[in-house]
N, CA, C, O and CB atoms as a CASP TS submission, in Angstrom:
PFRMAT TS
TARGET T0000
AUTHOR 0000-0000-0000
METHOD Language model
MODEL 1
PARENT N/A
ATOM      1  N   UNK     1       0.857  -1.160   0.000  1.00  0.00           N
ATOM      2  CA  UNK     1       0.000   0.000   0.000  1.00  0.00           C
ATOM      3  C   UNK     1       0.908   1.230   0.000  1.00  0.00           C
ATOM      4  O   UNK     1       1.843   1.381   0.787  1.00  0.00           O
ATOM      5  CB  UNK     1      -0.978  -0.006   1.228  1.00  0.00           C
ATOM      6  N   UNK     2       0.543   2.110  -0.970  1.00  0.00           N
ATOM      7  CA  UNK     2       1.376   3.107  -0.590  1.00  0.00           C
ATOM      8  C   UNK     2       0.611   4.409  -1.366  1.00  0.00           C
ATOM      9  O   UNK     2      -0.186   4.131  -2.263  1.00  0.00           O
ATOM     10  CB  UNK     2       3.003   2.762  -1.031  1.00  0.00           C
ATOM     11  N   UNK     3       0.794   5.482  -1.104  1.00  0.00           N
ATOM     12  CA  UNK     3       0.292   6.943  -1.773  1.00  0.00           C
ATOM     13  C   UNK     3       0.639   7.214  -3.446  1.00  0.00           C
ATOM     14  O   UNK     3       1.619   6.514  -3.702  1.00  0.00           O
ATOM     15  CB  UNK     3       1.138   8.251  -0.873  1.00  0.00           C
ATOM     16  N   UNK     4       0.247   7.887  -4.545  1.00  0.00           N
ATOM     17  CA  UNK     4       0.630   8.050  -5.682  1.00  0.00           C
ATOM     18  C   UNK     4       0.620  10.253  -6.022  1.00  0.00           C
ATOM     19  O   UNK     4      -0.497  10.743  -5.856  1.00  0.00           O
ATOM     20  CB  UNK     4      -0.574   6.867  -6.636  1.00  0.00           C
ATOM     21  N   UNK     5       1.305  10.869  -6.266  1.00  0.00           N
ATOM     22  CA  UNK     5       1.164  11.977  -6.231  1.00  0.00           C
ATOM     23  C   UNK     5       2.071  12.358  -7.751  1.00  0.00           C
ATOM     24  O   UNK     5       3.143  11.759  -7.844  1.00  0.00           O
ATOM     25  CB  UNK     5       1.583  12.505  -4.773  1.00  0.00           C
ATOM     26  N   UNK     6       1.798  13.061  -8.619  1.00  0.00           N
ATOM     27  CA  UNK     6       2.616  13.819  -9.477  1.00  0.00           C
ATOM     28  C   UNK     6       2.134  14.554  -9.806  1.00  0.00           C
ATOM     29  O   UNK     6       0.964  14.378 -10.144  1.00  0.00           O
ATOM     30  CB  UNK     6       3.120  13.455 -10.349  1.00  0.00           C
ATOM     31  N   UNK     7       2.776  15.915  -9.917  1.00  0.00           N
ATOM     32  CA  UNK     7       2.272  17.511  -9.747  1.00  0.00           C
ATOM     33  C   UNK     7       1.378  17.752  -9.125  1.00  0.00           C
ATOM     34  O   UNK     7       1.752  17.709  -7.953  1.00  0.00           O
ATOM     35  CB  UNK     7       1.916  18.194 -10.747  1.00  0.00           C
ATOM     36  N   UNK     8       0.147  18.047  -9.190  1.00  0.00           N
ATOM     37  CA  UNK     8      -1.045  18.273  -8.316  1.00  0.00           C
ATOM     38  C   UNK     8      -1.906  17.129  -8.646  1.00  0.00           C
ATOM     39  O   UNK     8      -3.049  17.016  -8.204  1.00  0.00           O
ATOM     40  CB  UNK     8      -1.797  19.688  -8.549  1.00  0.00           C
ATOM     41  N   UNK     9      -1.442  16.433  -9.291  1.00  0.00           N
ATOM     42  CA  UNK     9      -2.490  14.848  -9.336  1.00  0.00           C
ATOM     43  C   UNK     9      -1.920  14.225  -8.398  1.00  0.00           C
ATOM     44  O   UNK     9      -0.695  14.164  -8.293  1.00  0.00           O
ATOM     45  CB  UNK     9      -2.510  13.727 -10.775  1.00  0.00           C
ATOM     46  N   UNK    10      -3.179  13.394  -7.166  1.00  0.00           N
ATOM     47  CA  UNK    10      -2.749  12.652  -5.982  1.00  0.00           C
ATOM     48  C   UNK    10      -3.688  11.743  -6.122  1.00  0.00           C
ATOM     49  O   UNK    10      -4.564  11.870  -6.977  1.00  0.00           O
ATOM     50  CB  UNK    10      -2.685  13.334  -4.600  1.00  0.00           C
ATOM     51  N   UNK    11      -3.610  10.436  -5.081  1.00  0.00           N
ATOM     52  CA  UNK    11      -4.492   9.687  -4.980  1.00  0.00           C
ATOM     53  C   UNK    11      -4.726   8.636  -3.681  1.00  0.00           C
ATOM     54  O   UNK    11      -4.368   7.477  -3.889  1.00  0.00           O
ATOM     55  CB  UNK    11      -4.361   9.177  -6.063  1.00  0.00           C
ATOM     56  N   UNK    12      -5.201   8.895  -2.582  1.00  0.00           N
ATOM     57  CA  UNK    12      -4.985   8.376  -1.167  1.00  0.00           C
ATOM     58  C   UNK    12      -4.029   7.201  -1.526  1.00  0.00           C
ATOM     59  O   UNK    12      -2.814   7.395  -1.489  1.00  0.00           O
ATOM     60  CB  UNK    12      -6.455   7.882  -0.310  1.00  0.00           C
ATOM     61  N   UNK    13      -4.433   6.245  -1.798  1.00  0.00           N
ATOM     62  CA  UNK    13      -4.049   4.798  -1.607  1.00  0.00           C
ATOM     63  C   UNK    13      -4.197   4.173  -2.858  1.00  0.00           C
ATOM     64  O   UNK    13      -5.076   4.248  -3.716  1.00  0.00           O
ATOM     65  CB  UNK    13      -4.876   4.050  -0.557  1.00  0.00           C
ATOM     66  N   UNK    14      -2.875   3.377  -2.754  1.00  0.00           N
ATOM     67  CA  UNK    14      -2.959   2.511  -4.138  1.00  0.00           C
ATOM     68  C   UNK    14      -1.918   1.458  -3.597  1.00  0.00           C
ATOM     69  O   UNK    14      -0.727   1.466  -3.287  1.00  0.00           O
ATOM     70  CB  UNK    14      -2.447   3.401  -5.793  1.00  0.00           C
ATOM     71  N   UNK    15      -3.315   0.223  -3.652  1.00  0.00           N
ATOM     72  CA  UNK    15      -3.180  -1.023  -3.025  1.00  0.00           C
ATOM     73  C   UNK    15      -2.124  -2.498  -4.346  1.00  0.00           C
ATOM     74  O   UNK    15      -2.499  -2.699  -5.501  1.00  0.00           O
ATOM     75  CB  UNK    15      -5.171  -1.425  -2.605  1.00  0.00           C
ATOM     76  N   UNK    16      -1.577  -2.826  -4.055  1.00  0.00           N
ATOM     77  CA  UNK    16      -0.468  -3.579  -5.447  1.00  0.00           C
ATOM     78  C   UNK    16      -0.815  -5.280  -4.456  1.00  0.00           C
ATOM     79  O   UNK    16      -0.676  -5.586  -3.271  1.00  0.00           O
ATOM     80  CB  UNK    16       2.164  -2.727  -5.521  1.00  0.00           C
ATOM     81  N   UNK    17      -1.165  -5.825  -5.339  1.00  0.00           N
ATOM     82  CA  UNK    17      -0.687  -7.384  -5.185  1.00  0.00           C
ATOM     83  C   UNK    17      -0.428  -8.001  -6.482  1.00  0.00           C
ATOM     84  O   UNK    17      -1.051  -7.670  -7.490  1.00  0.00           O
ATOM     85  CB  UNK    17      -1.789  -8.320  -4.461  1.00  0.00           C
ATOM     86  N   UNK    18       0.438  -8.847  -6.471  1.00  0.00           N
ATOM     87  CA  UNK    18       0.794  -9.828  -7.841  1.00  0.00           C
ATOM     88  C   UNK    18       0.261  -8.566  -8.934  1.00  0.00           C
ATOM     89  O   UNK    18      -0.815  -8.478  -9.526  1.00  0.00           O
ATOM     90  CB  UNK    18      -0.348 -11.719  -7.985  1.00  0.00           C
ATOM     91  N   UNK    19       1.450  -7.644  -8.949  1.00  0.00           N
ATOM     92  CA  UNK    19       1.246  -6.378  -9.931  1.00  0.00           C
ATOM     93  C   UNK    19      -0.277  -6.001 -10.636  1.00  0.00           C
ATOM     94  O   UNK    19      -0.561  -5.475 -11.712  1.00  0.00           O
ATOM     95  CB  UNK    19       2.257  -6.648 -11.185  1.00  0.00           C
ATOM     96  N   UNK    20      -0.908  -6.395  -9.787  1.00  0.00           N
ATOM     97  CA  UNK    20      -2.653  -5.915 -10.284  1.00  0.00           C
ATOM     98  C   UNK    20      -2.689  -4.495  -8.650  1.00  0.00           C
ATOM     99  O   UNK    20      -2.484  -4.666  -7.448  1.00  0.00           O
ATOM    100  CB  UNK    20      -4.492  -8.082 -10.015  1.00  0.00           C
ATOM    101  N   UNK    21      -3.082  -3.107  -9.540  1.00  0.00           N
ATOM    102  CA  UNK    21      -3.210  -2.046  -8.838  1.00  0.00           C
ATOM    103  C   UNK    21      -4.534  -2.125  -8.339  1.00  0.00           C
ATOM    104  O   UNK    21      -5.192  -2.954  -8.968  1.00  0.00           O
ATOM    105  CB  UNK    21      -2.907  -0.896  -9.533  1.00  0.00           C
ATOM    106  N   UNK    22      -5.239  -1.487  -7.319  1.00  0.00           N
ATOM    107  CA  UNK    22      -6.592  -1.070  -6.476  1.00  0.00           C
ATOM    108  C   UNK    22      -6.046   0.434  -6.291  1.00  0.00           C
ATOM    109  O   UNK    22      -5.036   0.788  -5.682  1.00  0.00           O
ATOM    110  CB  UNK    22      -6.961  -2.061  -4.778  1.00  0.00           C
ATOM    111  N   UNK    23      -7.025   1.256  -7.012  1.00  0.00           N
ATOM    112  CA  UNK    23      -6.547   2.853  -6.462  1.00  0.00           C
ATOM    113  C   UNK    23      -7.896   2.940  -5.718  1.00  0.00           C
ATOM    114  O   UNK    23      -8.975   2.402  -5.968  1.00  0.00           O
ATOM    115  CB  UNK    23      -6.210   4.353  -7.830  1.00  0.00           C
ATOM    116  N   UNK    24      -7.473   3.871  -4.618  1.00  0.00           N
ATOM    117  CA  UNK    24      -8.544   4.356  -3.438  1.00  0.00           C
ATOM    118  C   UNK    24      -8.613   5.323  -3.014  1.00  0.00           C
ATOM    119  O   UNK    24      -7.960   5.301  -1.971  1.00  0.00           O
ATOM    120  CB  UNK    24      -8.570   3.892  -2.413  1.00  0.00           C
ATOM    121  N   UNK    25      -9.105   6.423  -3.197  1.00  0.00           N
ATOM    122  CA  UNK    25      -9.714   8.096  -2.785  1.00  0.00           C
ATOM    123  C   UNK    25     -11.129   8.013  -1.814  1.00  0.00           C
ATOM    124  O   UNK    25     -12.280   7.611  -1.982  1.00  0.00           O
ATOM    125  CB  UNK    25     -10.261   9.088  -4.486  1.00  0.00           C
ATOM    126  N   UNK    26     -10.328   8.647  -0.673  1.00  0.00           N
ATOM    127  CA  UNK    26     -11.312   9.210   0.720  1.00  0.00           C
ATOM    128  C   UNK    26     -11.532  10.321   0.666  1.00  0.00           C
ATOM    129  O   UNK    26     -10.561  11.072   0.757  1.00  0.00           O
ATOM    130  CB  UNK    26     -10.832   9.139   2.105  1.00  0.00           C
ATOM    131  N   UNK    27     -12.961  10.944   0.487  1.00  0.00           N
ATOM    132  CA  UNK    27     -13.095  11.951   0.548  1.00  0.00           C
ATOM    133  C   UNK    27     -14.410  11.863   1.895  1.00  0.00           C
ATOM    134  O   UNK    27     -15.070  10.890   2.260  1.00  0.00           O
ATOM    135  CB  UNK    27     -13.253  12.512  -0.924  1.00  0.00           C
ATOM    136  N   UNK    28     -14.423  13.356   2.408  1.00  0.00           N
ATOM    137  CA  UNK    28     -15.009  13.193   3.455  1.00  0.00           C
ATOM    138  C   UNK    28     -15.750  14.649   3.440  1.00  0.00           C
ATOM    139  O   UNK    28     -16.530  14.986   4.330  1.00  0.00           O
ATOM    140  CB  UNK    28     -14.055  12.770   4.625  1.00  0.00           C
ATOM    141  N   UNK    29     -15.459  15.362   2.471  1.00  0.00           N
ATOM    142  CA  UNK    29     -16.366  17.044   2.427  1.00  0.00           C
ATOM    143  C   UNK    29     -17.631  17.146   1.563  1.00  0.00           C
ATOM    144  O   UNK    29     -18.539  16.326   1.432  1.00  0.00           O
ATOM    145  CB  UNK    29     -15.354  18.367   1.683  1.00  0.00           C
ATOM    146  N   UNK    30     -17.538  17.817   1.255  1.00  0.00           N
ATOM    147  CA  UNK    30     -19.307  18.025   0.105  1.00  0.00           C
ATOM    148  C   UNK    30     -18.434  17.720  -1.109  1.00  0.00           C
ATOM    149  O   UNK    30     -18.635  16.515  -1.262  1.00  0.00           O
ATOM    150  CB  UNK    30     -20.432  20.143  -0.101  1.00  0.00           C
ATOM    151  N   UNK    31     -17.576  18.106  -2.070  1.00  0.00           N
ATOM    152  CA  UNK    31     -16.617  18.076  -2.819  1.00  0.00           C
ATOM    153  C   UNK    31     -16.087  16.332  -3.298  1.00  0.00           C
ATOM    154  O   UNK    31     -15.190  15.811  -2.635  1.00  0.00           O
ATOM    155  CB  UNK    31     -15.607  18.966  -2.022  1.00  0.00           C
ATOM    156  N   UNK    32     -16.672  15.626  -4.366  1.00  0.00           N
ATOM    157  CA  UNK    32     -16.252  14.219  -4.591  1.00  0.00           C
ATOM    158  C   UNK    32     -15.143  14.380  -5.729  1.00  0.00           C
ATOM    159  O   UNK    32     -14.435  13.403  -5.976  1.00  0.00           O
ATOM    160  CB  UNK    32     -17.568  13.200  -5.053  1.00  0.00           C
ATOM    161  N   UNK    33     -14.907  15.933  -6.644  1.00  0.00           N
ATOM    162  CA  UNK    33     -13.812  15.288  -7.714  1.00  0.00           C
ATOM    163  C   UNK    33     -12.646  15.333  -6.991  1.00  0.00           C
ATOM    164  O   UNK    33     -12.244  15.966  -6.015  1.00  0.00           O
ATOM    165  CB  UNK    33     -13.576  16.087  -9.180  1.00  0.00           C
ATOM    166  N   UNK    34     -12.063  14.212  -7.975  1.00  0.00           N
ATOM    167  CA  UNK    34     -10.337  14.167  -8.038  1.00  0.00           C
ATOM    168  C   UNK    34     -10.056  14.133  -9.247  1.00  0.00           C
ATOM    169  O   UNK    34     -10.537  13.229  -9.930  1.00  0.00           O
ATOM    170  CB  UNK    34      -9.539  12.954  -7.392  1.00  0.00           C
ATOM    171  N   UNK    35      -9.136  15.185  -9.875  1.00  0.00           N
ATOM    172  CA  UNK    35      -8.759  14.511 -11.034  1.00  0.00           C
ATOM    173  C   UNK    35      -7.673  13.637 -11.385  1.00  0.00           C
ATOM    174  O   UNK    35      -7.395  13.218 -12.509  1.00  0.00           O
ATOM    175  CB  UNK    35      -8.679  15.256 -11.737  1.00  0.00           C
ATOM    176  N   UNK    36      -6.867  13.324  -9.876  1.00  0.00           N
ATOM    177  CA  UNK    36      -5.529  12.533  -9.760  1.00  0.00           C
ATOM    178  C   UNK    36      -6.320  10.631 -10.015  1.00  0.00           C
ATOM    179  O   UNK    36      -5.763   9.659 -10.524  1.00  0.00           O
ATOM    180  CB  UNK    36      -4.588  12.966  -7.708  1.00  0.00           C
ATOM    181  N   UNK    37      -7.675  10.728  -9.452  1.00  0.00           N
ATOM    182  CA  UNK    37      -8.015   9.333  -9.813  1.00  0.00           C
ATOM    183  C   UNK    37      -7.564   8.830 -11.537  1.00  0.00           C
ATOM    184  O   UNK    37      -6.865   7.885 -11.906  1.00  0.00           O
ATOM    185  CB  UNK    37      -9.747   9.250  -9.553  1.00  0.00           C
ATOM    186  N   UNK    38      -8.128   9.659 -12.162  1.00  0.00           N
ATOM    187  CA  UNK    38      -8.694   9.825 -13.824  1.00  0.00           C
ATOM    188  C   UNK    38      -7.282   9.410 -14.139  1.00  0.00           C
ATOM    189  O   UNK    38      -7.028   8.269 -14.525  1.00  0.00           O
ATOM    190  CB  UNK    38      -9.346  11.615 -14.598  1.00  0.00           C
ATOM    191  N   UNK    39      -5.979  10.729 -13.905  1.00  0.00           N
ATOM    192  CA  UNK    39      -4.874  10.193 -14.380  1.00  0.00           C
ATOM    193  C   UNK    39      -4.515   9.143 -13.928  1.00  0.00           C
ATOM    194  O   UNK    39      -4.449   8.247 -14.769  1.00  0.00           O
ATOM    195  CB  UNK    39      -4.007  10.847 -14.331  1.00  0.00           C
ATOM    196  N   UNK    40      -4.272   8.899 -13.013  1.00  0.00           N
ATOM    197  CA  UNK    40      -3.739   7.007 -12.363  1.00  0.00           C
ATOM    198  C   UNK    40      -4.772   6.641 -13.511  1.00  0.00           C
ATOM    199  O   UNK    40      -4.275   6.408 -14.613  1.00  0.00           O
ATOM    200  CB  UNK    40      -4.284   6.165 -10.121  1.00  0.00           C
ATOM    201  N   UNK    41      -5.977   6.572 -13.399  1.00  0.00           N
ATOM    202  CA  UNK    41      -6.569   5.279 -14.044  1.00  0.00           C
ATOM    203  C   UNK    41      -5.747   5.000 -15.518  1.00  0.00           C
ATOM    204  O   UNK    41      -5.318   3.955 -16.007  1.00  0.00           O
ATOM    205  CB  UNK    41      -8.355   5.513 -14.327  1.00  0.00           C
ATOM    206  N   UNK    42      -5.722   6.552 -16.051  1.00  0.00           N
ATOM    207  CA  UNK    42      -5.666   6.665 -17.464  1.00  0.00           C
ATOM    208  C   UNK    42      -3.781   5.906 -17.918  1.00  0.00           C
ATOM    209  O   UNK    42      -3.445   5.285 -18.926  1.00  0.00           O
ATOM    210  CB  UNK    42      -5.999   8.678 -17.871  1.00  0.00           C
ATOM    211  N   UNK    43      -2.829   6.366 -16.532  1.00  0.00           N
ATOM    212  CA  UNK    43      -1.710   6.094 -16.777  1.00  0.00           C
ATOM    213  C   UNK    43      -0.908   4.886 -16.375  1.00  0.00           C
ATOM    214  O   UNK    43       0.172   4.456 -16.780  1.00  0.00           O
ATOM    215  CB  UNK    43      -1.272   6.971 -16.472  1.00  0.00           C
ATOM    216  N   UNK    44      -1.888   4.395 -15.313  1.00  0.00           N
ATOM    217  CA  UNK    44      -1.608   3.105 -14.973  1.00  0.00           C
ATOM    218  C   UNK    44      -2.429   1.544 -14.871  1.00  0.00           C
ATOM    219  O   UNK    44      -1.996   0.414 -14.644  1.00  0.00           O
ATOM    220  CB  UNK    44      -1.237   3.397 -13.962  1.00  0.00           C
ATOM    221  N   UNK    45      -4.022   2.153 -15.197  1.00  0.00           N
ATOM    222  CA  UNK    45      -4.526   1.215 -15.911  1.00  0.00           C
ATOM    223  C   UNK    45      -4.767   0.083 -14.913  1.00  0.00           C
ATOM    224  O   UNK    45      -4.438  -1.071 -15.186  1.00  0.00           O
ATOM    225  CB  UNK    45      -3.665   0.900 -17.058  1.00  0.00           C
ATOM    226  N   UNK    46      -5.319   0.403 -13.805  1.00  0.00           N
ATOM    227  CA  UNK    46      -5.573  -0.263 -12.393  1.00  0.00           C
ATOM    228  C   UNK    46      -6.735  -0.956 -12.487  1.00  0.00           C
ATOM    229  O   UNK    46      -7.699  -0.375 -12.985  1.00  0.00           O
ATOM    230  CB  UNK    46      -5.697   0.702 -11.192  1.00  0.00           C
ATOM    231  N   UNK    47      -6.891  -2.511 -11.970  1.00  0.00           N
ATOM    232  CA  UNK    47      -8.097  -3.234 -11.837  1.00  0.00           C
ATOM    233  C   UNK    47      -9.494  -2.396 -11.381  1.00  0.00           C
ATOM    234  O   UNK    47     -10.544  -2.361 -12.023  1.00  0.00           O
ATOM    235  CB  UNK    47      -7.769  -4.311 -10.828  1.00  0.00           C
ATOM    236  N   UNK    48      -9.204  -1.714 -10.062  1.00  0.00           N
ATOM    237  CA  UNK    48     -10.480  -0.980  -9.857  1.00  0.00           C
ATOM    238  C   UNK    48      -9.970   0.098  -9.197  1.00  0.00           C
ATOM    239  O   UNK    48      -8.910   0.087  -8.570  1.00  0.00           O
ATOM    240  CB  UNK    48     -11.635  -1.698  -9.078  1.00  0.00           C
ATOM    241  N   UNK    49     -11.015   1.427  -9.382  1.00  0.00           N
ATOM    242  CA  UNK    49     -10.482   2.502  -9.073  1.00  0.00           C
ATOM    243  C   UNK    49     -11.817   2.884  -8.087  1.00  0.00           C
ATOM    244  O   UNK    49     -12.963   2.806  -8.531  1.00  0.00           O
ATOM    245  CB  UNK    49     -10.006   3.454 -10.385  1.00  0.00           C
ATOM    246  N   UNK    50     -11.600   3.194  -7.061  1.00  0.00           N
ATOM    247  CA  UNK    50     -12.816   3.267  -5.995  1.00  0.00           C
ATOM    248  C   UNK    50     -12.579   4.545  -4.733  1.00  0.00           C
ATOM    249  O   UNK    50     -11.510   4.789  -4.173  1.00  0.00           O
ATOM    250  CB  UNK    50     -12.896   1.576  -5.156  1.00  0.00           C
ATOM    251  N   UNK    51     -13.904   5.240  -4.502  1.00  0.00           N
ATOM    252  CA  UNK    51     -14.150   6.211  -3.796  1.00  0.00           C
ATOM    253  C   UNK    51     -14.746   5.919  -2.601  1.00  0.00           C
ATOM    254  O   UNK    51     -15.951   5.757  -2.794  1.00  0.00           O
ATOM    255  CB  UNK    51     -14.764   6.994  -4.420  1.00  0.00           C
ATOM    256  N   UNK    52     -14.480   5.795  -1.585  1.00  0.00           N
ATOM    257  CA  UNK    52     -14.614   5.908  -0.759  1.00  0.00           C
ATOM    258  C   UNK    52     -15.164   7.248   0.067  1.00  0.00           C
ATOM    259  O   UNK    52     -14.289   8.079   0.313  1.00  0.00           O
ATOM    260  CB  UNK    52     -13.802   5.447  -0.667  1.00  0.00           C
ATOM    261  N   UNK    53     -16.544   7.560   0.532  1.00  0.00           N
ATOM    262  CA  UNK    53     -16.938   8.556   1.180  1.00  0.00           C
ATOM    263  C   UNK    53     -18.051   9.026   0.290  1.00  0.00           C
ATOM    264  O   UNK    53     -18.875   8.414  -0.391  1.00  0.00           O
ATOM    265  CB  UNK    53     -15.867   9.491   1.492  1.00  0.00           C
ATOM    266  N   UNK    54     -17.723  10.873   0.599  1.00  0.00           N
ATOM    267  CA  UNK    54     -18.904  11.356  -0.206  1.00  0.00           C
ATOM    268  C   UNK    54     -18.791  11.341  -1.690  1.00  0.00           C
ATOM    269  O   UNK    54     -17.754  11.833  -2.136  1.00  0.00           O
ATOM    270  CB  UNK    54     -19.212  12.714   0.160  1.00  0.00           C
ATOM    271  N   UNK    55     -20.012  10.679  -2.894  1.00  0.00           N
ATOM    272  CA  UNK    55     -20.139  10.186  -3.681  1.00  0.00           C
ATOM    273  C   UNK    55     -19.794   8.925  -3.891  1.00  0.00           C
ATOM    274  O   UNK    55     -20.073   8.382  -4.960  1.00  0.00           O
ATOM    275  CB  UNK    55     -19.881  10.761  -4.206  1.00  0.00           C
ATOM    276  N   UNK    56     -19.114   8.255  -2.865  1.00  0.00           N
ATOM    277  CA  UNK    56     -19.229   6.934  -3.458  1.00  0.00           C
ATOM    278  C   UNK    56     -19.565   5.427  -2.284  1.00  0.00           C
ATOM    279  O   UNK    56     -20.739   5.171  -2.021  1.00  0.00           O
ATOM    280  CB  UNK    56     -17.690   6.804  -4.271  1.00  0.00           C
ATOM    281  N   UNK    57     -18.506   4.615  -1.722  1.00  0.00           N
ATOM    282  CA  UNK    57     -18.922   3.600  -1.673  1.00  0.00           C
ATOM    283  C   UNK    57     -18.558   4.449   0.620  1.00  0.00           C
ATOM    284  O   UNK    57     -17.697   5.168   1.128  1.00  0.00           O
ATOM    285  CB  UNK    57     -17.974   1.999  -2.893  1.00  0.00           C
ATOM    286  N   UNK    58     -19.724   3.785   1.099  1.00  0.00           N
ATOM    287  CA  UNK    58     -20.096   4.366   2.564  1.00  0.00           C
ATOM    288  C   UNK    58     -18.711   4.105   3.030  1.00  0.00           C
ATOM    289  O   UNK    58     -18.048   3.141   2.647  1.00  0.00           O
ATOM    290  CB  UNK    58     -21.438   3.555   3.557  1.00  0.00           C
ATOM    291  N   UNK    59     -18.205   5.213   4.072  1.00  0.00           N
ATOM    292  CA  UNK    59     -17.064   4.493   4.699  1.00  0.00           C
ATOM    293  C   UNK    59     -17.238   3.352   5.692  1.00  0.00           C
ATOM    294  O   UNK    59     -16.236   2.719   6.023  1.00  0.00           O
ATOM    295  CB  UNK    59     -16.322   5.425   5.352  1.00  0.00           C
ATOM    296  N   UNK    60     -18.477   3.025   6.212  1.00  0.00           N
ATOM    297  CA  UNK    60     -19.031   2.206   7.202  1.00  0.00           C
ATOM    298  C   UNK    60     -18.742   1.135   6.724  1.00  0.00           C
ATOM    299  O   UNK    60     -18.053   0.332   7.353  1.00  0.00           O
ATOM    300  CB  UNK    60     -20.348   2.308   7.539  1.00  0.00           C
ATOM    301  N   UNK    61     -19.363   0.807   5.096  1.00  0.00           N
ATOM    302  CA  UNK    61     -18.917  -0.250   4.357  1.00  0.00           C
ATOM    303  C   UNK    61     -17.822  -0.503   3.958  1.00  0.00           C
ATOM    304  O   UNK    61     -17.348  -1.638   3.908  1.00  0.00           O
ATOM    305  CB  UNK    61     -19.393  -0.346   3.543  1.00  0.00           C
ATOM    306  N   UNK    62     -17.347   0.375   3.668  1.00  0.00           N
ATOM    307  CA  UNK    62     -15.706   0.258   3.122  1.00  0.00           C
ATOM    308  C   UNK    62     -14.832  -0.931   4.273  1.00  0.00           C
ATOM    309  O   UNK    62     -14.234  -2.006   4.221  1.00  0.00           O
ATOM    310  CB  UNK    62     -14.789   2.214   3.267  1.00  0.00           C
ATOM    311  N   UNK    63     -15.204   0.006   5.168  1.00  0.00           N
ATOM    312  CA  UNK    63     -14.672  -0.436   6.700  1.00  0.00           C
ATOM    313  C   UNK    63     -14.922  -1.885   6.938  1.00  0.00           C
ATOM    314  O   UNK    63     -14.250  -2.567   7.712  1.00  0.00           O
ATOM    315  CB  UNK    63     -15.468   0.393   7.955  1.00  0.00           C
ATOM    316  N   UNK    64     -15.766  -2.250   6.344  1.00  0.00           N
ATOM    317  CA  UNK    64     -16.443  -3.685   6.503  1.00  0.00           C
ATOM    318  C   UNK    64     -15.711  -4.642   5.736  1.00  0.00           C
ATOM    319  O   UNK    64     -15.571  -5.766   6.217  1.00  0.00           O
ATOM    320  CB  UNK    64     -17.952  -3.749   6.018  1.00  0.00           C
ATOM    321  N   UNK    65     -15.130  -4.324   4.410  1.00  0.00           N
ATOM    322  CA  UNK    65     -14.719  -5.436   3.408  1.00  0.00           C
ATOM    323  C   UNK    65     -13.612  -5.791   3.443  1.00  0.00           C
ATOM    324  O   UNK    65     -12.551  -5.334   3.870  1.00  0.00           O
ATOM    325  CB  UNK    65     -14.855  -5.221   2.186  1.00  0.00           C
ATOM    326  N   UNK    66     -13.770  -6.220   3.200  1.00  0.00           N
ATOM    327  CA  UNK    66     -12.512  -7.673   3.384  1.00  0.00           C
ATOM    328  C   UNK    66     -11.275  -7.067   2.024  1.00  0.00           C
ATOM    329  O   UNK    66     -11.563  -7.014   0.829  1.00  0.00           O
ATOM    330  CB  UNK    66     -13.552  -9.954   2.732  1.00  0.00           C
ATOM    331  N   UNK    67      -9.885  -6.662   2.644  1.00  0.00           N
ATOM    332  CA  UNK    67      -9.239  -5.700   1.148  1.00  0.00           C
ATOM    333  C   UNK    67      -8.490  -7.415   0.495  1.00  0.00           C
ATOM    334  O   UNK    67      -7.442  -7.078  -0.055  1.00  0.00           O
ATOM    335  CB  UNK    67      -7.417  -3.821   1.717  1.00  0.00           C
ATOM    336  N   UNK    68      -8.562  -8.170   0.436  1.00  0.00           N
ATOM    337  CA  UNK    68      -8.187  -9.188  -0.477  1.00  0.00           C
ATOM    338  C   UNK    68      -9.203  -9.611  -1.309  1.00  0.00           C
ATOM    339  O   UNK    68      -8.967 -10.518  -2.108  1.00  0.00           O
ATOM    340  CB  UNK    68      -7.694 -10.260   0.150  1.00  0.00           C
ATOM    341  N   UNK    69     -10.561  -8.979  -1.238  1.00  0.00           N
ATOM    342  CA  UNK    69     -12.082  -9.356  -2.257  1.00  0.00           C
ATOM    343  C   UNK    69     -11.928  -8.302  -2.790  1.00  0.00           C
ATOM    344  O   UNK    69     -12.791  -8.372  -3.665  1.00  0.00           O
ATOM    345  CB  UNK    69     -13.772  -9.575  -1.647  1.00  0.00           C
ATOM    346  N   UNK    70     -11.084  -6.617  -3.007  1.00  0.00           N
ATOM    347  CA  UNK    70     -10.663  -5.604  -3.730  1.00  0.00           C
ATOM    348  C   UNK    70     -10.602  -6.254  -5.484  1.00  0.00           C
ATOM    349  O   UNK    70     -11.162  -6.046  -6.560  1.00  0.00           O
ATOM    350  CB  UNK    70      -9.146  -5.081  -2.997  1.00  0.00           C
ATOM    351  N   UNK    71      -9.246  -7.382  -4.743  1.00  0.00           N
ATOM    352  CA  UNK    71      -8.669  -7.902  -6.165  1.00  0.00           C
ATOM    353  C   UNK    71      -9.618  -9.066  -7.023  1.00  0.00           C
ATOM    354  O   UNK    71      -9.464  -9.297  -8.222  1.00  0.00           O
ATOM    355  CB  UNK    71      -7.123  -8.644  -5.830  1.00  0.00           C
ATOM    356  N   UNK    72     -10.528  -9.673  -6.229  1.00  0.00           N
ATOM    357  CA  UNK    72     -11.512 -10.676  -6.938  1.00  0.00           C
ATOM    358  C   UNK    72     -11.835  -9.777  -7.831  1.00  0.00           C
ATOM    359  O   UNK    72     -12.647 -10.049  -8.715  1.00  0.00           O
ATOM    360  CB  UNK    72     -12.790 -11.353  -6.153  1.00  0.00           C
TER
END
């Protein structure tokens, strides 16, 4: 697990097993874009790219899943 950042494109977490990427953005304000997701997706081409918080998947749930069913 580790952070991804270049120039002002960032992206919380980006999870690596057997070189298959999981990118992960927490957001927690009224405000859901990132445009650092878009580039990762676009430049590295990651199994799933997922939001966590407002606009996307509950953090309650998040909190709940199991991060090795990420990569299923």
């Amino acid at each position: 697990m580790y952070y991804w950042r270049e120039k002002n494109d960032e992206v919380d977490f980006i999870l690596e097993r057997k070189n298959t990427l999981i990118a992960l953005e927490v957001k927690t304000g009224r405000r859901a874009e990132n445009n650092g997701m878009r580039v990762f997706a676009q430049t590295f081409k990651p199994k799933k790219v997922l939001l966590v918080g407002t606009g996307g998947i509950g953090i309650e749930t998040f909190l709940r899943m199991n991060p090795g069913d990420l990569f299923n």
